[in-house]
C-alpha positions in Angstrom: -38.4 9.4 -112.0 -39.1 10.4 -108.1 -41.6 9.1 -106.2 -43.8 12.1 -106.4 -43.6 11.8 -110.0 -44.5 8.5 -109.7 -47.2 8.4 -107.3 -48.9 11.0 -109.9 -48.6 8.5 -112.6 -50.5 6.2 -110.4 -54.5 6.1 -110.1 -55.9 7.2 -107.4 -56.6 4.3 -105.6 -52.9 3.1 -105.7 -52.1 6.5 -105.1 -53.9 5.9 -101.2 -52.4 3.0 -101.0 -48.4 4.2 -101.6 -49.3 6.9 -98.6 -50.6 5.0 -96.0 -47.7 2.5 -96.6 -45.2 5.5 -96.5 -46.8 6.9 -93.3 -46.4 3.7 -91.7 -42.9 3.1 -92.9 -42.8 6.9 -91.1 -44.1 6.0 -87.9 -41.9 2.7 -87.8 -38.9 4.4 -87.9 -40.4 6.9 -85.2 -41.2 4.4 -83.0 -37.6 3.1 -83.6 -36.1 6.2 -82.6 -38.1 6.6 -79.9 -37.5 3.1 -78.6 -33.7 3.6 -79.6 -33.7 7.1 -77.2 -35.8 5.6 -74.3 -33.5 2.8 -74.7 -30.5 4.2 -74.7 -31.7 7.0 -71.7 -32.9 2.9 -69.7 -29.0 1.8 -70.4 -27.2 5.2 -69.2 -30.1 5.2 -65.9 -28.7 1.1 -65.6 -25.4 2.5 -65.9 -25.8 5.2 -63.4 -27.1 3.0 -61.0 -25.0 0.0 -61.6 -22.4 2.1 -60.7 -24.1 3.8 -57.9 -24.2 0.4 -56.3 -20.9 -0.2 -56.8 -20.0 2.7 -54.9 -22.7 1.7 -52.3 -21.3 -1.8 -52.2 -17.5 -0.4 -52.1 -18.8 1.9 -48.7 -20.7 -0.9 -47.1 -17.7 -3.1 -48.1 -15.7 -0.3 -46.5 -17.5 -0.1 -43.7 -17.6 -3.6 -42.5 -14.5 -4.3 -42.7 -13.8 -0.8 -40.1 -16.3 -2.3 -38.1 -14.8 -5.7 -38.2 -11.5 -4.1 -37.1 -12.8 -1.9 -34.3 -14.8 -5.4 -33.3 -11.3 -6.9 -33.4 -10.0 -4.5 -31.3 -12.6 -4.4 -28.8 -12.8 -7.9 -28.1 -8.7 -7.5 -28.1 -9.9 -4.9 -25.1 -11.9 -7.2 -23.6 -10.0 -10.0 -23.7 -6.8 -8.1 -22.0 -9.4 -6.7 -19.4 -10.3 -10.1 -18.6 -6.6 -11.1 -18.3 -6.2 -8.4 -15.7 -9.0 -8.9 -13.9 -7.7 -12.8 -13.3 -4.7 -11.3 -12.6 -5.8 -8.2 -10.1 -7.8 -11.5 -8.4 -5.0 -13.6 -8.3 -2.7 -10.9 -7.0 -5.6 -9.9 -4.2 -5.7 -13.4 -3.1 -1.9 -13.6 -2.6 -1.9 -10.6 -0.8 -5.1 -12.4 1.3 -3.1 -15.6 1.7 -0.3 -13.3 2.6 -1.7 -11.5 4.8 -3.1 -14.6 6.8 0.8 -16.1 6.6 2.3 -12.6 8.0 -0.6 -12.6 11.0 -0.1 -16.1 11.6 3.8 -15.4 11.9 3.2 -12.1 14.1 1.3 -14.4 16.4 3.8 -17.0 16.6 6.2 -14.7 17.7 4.5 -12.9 20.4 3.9 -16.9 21.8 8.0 -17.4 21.2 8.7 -14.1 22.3 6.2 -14.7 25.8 7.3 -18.6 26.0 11.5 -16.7 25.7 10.1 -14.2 28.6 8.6 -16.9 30.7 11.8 -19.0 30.1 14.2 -15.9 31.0 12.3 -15.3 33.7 12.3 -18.8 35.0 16.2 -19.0 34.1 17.0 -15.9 36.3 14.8 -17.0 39.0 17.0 -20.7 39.3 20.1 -18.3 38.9 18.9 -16.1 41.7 18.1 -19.4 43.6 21.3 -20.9 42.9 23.2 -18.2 43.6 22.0 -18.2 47.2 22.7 -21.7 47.2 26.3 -20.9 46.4 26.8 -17.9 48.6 25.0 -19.8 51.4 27.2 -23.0 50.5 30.4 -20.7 50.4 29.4 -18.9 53.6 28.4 -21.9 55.9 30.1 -24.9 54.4 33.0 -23.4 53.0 32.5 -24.3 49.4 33.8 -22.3 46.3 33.0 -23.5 42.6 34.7 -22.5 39.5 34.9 -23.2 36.1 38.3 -24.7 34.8 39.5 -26.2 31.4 37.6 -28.9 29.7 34.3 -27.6 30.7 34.6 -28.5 34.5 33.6 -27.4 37.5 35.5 -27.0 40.6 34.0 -27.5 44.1 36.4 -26.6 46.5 35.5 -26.8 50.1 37.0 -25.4 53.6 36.3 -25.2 57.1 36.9 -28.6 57.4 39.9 -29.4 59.2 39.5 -27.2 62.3 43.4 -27.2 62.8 43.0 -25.6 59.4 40.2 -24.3 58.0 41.7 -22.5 54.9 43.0 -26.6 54.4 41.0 -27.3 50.9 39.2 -30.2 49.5 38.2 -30.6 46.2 37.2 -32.6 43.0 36.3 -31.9 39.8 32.9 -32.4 38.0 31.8 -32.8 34.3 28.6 -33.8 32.1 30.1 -36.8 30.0 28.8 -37.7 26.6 25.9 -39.5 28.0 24.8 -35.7 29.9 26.1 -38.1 33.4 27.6 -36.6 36.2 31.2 -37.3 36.1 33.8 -37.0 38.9 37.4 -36.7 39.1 40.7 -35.5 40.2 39.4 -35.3 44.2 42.2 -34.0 46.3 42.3 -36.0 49.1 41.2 -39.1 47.5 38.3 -40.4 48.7 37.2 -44.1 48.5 33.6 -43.3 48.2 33.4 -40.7 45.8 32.7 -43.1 43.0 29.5 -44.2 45.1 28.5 -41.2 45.5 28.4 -40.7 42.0 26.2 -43.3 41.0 24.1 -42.0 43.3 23.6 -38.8 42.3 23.3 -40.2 38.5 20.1 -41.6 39.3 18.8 -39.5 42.2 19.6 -36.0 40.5 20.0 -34.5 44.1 23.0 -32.3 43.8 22.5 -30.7 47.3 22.7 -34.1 48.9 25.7 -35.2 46.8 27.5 -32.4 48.2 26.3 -32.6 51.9 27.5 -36.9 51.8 30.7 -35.2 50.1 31.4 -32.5 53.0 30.7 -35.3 55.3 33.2 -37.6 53.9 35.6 -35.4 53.7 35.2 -34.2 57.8 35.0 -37.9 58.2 38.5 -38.5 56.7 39.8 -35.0 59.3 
C-alpha cells in the first residue's frame, strides 16, 4: 500500500501529524544539501587559497632567496672594494715613502756631487800649486821627479857640481806599508839621508826635506 494510500486510511488527526513529520524530514535533507553545497563551495575556496598561498609562499620563498644572493654579492662587492681601497692606500703610501727616499737620495747627491766639486777643485788647485813647485824646483834647483817601478818616485837633482852641472844626484822615495816616507837607492850615498828621513816622518815638510837634501849634496861637491 503507498503512503498516500495510507495516510488516507488514517484519521485526520494522524493524518496532520504524518505531514508535518514528512515536511520536516523534507527540510532536513534541504538543509543537508544546502550545508553539503556551501560546504563543499568552503572546501574548494580553502583549496583555492591554500594553494594560492603556496604559490605566494613559493614567490616570497623565491624572492628571498634572489635577494639573499644579490646581498651575497653585494657585500662580495663591498668587501673587494674595501680590499682595494687598503690596497690603493697602501700603494699611495709606498709611493709617499718613496717619494721621500728618492728626494732624500736626490739631495744626497747634489751634497756628494758639490763635496766631489769642492774636492776637484781643491785637488787641482794643490796640482796647480805643486806643479809650480816642480817647475820652480826644476828651474832654480835643478830638480826633476819621475815615477819609476814599484810605485817610486825619483828626485833627481843638478846644478850642483859647478864643474858639472848636468852631474845628477838622486834617491828614490816610497810610502811604505805604514803610509811613511821611505828612502833609498841615493846615488852618491849620503850618510845623512836616513836622518833626514826621520825628520820629515814626523815633521811632514817635504820642501825642507829637499832643501837639507840639495844642501847635502852641494856639501859633499
Amino acid at each position: 500500500m503507498s503512503c498516500v494510500g495510507k495516510a488516507a486510511e488514517l484519521r485526520p488527526t494522524e493524518a496532520l501529524s504524518y505531514k508535518m513529520v514528512e515536511d520536516e524530514l523534507a527540510l532536513l535533507d534541504k538543509s543537508i544539501n544546502e550545508f553539503w553545497n556551501k560546504f563543499k563551495s568552503s572546501v574548494s575556496d580553502t583549496s583555492c587559497q591554500m594553494m594560492a598561498l603556496r604559490d605566494t609562499y613559493k614567490d616570497i620563498n623565491k624572492a628571498f632567496t634572489e635577494i639573499s644572493r644579490q646581498n651575497k654579492l653585494i657585500q662580495e662587492k663591498k668587501d673587494k672594494l674595501l680590499k682595494l681601497t687598503i690596497e690603493v692606500k697602501d700603494k699611495k703610501q709606498e709611493l709617499e715613502v718613496l717619494a721621500a727616499n728618492i728626494q732624500d737620495l736626490k739631495e744626497e747627491y747634489a751634497k756628494k756631487k758639490e763635496t766631489i766639486s769642492t774636492a776637484k777643485k781643491a785637488s787641482e788647485e794643490r796640482l796647480k800649486r805643486l806643479q809650480e813647485s816642480v817647475d820652480l824646483y826644476k828651474e832654480r834647483l835643478g830638480l826633476e821627479i819621475r815615477k819609476i817601478y814599484g810605485d817610486k818616485l825619483q828626485f833627481i837633482f843638478t846644478n850642483i857640481d859647478p864643474k858639472n852641472p848636468e852631474s845628477p844626484f838622486m834617491f828614490c822615495l816610497h810610502l811604505n806599508e805604514a803610509r811613511d816616507y821611505e828612502v833609498s837607492d841615493s846615488a852618491p850615498q849620503l850618510e845623512c839621508l836616513a836622518e833626514f828621513q826621520e825628520n820629515v816622518r814626523k815633521t811632514k815638510n817635504f820642501s825642507a826635506f829637499l832643501a837639507n837634501v840639495r844642501k847635502a849634496y852641494s856639501t859633499m861637491v
